[in-house]
N, C-alpha and C positions, 0 to 999 in steps of 0.2 A: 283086706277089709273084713270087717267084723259081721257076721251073721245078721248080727241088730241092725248094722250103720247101712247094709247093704238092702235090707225091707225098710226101712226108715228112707234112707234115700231115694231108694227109687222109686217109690210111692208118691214123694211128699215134693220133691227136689225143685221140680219144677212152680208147684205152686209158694213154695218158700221163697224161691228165688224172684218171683214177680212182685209178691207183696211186698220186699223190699226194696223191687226197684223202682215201684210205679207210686209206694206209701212210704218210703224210709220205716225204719226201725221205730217202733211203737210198742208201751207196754201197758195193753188193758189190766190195769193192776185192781186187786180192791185196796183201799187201806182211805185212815180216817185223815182231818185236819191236823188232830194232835198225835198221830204220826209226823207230819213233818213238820211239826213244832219241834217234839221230842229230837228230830235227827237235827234242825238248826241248830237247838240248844248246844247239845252233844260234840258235834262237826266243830262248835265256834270256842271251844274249849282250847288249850294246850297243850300237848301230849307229845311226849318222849319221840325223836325221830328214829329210834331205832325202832324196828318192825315191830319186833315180837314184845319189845315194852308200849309201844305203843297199841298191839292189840288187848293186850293185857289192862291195860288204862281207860280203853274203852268199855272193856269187860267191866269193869269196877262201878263205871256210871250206871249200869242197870241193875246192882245192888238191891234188895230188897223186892227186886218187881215180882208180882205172883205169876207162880207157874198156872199153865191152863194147856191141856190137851188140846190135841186136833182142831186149832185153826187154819189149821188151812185145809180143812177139806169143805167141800158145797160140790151140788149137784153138778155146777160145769166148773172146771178149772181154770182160774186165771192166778196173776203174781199175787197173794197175801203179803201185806203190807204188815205186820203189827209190833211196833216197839214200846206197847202199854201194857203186854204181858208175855212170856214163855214157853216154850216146853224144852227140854234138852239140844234137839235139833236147831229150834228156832234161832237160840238164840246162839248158837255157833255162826251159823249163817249171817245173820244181821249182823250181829259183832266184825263178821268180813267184809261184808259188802262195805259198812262204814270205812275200815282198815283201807280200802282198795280208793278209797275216794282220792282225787288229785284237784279237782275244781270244787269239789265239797257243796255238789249243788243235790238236790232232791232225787230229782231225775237219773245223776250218775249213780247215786245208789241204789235206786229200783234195775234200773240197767245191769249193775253190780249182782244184786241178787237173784235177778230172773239167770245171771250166767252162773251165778254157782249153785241153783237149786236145780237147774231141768238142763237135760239129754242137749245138747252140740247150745246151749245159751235161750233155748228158744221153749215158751209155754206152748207146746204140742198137745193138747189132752194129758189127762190123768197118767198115762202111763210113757210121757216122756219127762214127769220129774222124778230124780234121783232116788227111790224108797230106802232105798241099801245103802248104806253108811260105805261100805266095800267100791259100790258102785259110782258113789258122790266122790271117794277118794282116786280112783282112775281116772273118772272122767274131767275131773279139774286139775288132774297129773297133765292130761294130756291136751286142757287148755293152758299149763305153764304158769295157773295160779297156783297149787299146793302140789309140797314136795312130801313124800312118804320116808320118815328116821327109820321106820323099826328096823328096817333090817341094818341099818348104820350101826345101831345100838346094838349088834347080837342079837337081833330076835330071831326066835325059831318057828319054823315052817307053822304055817295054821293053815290046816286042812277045814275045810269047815262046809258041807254043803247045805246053800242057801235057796229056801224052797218056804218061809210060813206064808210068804203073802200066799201063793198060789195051793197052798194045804189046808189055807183055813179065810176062804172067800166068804162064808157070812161076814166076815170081820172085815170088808171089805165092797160094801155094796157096788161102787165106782167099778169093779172089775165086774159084773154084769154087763159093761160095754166090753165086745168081744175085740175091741180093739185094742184097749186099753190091756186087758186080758192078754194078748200076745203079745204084746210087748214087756210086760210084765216078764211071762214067763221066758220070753228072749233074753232081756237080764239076767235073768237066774241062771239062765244054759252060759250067757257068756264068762258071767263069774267064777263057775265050775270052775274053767279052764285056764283061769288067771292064777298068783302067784301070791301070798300074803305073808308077812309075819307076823308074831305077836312077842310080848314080852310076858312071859309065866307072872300070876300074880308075886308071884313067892322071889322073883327076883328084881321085882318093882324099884326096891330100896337101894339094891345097889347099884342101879343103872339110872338112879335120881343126876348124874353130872351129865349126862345125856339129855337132860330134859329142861328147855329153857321156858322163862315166862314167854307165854304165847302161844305154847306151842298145843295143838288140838289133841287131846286126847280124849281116843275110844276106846271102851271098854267092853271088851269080850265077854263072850256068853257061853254056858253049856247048854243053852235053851237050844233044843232044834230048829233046825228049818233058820235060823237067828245069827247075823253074823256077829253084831255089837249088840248091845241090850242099852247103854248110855251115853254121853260125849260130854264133854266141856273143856275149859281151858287149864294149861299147868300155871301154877299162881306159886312162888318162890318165897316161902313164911318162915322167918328164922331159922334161913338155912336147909329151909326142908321143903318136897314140893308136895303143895293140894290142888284141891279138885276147883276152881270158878266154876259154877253150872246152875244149871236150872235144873231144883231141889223135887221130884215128886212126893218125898214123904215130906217133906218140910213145907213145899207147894209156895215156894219163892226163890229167887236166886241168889245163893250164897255161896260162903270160900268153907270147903268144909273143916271143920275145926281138928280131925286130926288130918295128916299127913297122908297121901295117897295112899300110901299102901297099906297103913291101915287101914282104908277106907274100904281098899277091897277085901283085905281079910272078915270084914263084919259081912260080905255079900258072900254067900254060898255059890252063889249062881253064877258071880265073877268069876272067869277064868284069866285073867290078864288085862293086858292095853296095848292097842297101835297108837303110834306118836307121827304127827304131820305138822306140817308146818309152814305158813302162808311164804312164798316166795318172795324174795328181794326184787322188787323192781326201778 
């Protein structure tokens, strides 16, 4: 058992396990009316039964939406709800939790995203949701929703240690809770000692038959402390594959108009991409 899973547990275990038995499963969420206008709408559409076209289809409906920074942070943490606007992360997430729906009701969706955004499915405070892209992709390995390509694809080893939250806490007031705080920094020790790949930006192109619509792609950083700098979906454009995402210099979400690897040759900062991919169920 994991360093984290082991002071998380046995700390909390018992009080987790009561509120579920004596209240059922409940997600004090925020989010507005036309949020689940927006998911009716969305849900009552038609879309491809294959997975990763049909994640990709869902991607498409949020076309144009403006990106917007850091909603989901406020003084206490609960589920953020918000499909009236973006940021990179968001909208990979909401795109899933939609994808994962089977009754297509409100509820299974917020359900859906509280499990692929926070530590074992559950809003713990500030520091049991997922911060590290690294950290979001193990831990929903290891609930058996998303599966990790790179190294399928030949990717090579990425070493990369992962430390800005905890190097740079002004940028982070929520970590002045010394709870939130050590759990932070437990993440980071446990990612040290995990396993990653990436694909070199420089070999993007030709490991494009490797990459199907759907399929998540994170983008590597040389920034310190940093393991991804961006995410979004592979979008398959005559023959060639781009970026779905939610756009910061464009500050909307768009298919970028060249081809992924151009996309990264124009970023300095880009070092590559891990590629994942929501599991068949």
């Amino acid at each position: 058992m994991s360093l984290f899973k082991k002071a998380y547990l046995g700390k909390r275990f018992k009080a987790i396990a009561l509120n579920l038995l004596f209240c059922g499963i409940s997600w004090a969420g925020i989010a507005q009316e036309s949020d689940k206008s927006i998911f009716e709408v969305t849900i009552q559409k038609k879309y491809n039964s294959e997975q990763g076209q049909r994640v990709i289809e869902i991607a498409q409906t949020f076309l144009g939406k403006p990106y917007v920074a850091n909603t989901l942070e406020s003084k206490k943490e609960n589920l953020v709800v918000n499909l009236r606007e973006f940021d990179c992360s968001t909208l990979v997430e909401s795109v899933l939790a939609i994808s994962l729906c089977k009754n297509n009701s409100f509820e299974e969706f917020k359900h859906n995203l509280e499990t692929l955004r926070y530590r074992f499915g559950h809003v713990n405070g500030y520091g049991s949701r997922l911060h590290y892209f690294t950290d979001w992709l193990k831990e929903n390995e290891r609930k058996g929703l998303i599966k990790d390509q790179t190294q399928a694809c030949a990717g090579k080893p990425y070493k990369k240690s992962v430390s800005f939250m905890t190097s740079h806490l002004p940028l982070y007031p929520q970590l002045e809770d010394y709870r939130a705080l050590e759990a932070v920094k437990m993440a980071e020790i446990e990612l040290m000692r995990k396993s990653f790949f990436y694909i070199p930006k420089a070999e993007v192109a030709k490991k494009e038959s490797c990459i199907q619509n759907g399929d998540i792609i994170a983008i590597t950083t040389s920034k310190s402390g940093l393991d991804i700098s961006h995410q979004g979906f592979a979008i398959v454009v005559n023959g060639r594959v781009h970026l779905l995402h939610a756009s910061q210099d464009l500050k909307e979400v768009i298919i970028s108009p060249e081809p992924l690897a151009e996309y990264l040759a124009k970023h300095s900062s880009q070092t590559g991409i891990m590629i994942s991919r929501l599991v068949k169920k």
